[in-house]
N, C-alpha and C positions, 0 to 999 in steps of 0.2 A: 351487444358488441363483444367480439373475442382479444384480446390480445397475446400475442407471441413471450415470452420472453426467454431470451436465449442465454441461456448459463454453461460454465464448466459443469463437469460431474463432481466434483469430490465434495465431501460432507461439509463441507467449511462454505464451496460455492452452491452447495442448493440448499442449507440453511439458510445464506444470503436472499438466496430468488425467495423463499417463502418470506421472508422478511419485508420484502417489496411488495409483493402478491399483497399480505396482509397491509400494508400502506395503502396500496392504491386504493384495495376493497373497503377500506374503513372509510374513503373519501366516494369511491365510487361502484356499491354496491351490485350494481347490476352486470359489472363485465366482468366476462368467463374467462380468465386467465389460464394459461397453459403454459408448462414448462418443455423448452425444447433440448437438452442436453449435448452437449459436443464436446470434444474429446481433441485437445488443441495440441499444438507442435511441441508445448513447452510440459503439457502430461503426458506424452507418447513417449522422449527421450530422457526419462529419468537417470540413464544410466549416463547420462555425460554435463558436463559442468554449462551451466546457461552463456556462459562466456564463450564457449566453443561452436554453440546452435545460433546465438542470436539474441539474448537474453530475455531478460520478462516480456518485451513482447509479443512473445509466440503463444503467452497465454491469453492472450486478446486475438492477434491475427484470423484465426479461424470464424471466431465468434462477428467481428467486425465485416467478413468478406460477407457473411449468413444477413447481416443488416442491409450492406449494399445492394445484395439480391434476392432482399426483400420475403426471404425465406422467416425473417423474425420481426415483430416489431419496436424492439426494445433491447437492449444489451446488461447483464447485471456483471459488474465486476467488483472487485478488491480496488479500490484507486490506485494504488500503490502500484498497481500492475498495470497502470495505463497512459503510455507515453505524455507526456507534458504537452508533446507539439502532436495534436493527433491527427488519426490518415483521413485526406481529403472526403467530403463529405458525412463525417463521425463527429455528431456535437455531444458534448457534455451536457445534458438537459436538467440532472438533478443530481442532489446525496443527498441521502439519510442522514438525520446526528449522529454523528463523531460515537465513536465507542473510544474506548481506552484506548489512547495513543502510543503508549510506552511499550517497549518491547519488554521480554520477559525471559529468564534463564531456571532451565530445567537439569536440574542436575546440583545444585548448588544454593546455600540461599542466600549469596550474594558474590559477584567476581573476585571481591578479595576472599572469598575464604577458599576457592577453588584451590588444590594443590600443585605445588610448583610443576611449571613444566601440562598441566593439566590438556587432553583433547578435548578441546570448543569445537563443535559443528556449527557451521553456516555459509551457504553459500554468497550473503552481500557484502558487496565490496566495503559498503558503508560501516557496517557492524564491522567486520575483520577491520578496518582503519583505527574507528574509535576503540574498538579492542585492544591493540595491539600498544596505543597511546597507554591506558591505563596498565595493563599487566604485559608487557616485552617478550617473558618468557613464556606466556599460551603460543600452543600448536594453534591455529587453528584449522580446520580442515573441511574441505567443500561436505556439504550434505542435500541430497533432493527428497520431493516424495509429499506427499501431503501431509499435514498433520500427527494425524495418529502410526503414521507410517515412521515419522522421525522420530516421534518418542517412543518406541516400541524400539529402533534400534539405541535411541539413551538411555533405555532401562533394558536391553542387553547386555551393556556394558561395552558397545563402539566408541563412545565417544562418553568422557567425562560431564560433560553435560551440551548441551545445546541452546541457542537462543531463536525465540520465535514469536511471531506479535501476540500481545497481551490479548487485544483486539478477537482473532481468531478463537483463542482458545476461550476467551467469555461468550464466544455467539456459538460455540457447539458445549458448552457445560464441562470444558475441561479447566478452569482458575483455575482449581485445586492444586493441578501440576508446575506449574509457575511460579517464581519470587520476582514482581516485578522492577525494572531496573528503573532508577528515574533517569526521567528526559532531561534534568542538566548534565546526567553522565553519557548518555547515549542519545543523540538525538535522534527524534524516530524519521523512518523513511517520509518522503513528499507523500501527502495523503494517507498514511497510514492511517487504518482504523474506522473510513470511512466506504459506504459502498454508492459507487458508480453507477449510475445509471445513463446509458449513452445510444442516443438515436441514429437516425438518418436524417441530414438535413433538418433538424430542428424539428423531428415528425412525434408529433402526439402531445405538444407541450401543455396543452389544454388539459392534461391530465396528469402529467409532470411536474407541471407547475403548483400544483397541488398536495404536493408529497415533500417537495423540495425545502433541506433545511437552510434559509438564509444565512444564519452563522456557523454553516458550514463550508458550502460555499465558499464564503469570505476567504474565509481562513486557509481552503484547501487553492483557492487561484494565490491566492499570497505564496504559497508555499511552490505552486508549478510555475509561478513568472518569475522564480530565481531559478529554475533550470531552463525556462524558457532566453532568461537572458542569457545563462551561461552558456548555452547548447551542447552540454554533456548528454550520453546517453547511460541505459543504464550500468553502465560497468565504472560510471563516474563516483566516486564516494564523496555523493553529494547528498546532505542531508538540511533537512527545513522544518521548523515547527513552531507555526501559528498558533496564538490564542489569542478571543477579543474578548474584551471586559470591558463593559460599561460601551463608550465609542471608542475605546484605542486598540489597538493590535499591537503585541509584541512576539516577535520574533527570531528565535534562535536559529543560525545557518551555523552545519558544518563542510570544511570541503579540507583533504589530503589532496596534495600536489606535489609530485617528486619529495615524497616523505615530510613534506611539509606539512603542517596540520594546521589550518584557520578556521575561527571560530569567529562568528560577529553576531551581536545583538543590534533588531529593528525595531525600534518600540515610534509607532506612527498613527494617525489619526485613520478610521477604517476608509474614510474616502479617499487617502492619499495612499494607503498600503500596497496596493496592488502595483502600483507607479515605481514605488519607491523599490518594493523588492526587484521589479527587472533590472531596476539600475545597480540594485547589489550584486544581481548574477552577470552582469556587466563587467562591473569591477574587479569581482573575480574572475571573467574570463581575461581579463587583462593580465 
């Protein structure tokens, strides 16, 4: 048996596909896996702000139409980069365990030692909100590009430092570069840190379902049924971070709303979690 699996190109996204490949094959030895690389709406226009094109979902678009038509059999993505409410026939079939959640700052080894007035790069609206809470006076300023592409321009000296998932940089061997921030100061994006794997109509799950980490899972729908409730997209600084321990789940939301800034803790039984957080992105779309 062959299967497809359809990835971005940049080092971050075919580290991922290899990472899946070797899942599947430790489960299922005999199938010849293939990498099919595409080159999505939201890698083509580096040069303008994701706010302006359509935001992170252009780096799925491409990859999802190639599912439909059947040109791939499998989807690998960044979670983080795949709408909560996804496009008609695109099921979520599995993730991988959770890598490091927290985001991380390059350039500094911590926000408060950054100097006054200092240039932050990042394009999320989420990080620039929770940013902005803590230190008033950072610039901060839109940044694109993959990886290794934004730290090359924060050790040119463009921007005083940068912030970028913790996540990424431990799955391509760059920690080094990182002080990571904790997650009661920044809550990390929905799904951050975990990677997607997304079918057609629920196709292959008989091999999916074998790769798939339950307490991952869990964790990462808890954190997409409170932007499912709220129905922000992503330019909303809306932010969610599940953990489960033992059977409870606790969770951190943050949401900015006309300069407002709300923060709420969910700590719920993992049977009820999912329930519970729609009704919180409810509440706050109220």
């Amino acid at each position: 048996m062959k299967l497809r699996l359809g990835t971005r190109g940049s080092r971050l996204a075919l580290t991922q596909a290899s990472i899946v490949k070797d899942a599947i094959n430790s489960q299922f030895p005999e199938i010849e896996i293939e990498r099919v690389v595409y080159s999505t709406s939201g890698d083509k226009f580096i040069d303008k702000n994701l706010t302006e094109i359509g935001g992170k979902e252009l780096f799925v678009k491409e990859i999802d139409e190639a599912l439909l038509n059947n040109e791939i059999d499998l989807a690998i993505h960044s979670l983080k980069d795949v709408p909560a409410k996804l496009n008609d026939g695109i099921t979520l079939n599995a993730v991988l365990p959770r890598e490091d959640a927290a985001d991380t700052l390059i350039g500094a080894i911590s926000i408060n030692e950054l100097p006054k007035n200092a240039v932050v790069g990042t394009s999320s609206p989420r990080r620039k909100a929770q940013l902005q809470s803590i230190r008033s006076d950072l610039k901060i300023t839109d940044i694109r590009g993959n990886i290794p592409t934004r730290i090359a321009k924060q050790e040119r000296g463009e921007y005083n430092a940068i912030i970028l998932a913790q996540a990424g940089l431990n799955r391509i061997n760059l920690s080094h570069k990182g002080n990571t921030i904790n997650t009661t100061l920044i809550t990390p994006a929905i799904g951050q840190g975990a990677i997607a794997i997304t079918a057609k109509n629920n196709a292959h799950t008989n091999i999916t379902d074998k790769i798939n980490d339950a307490k991952t899972m869990l964790c990462i729908q808890a954190e997409r049924a409170v932007a499912l409730g709220f129905g922000g997209d992503c330019f909303t600084p809306l932010a969610a971070y599940a953990v489960l321990k033992d059977n409870n789940v606790s969770m951190d939301v943050f949401l900015e709303h006309n300069n407002k800034q709300i923060r709420k803790n969910i700590t719920s039984n993992k049977n009820n979690i999912i329930d519970k957080a729609y009704k919180i992105g409810l509440e706050l779309k109220e």
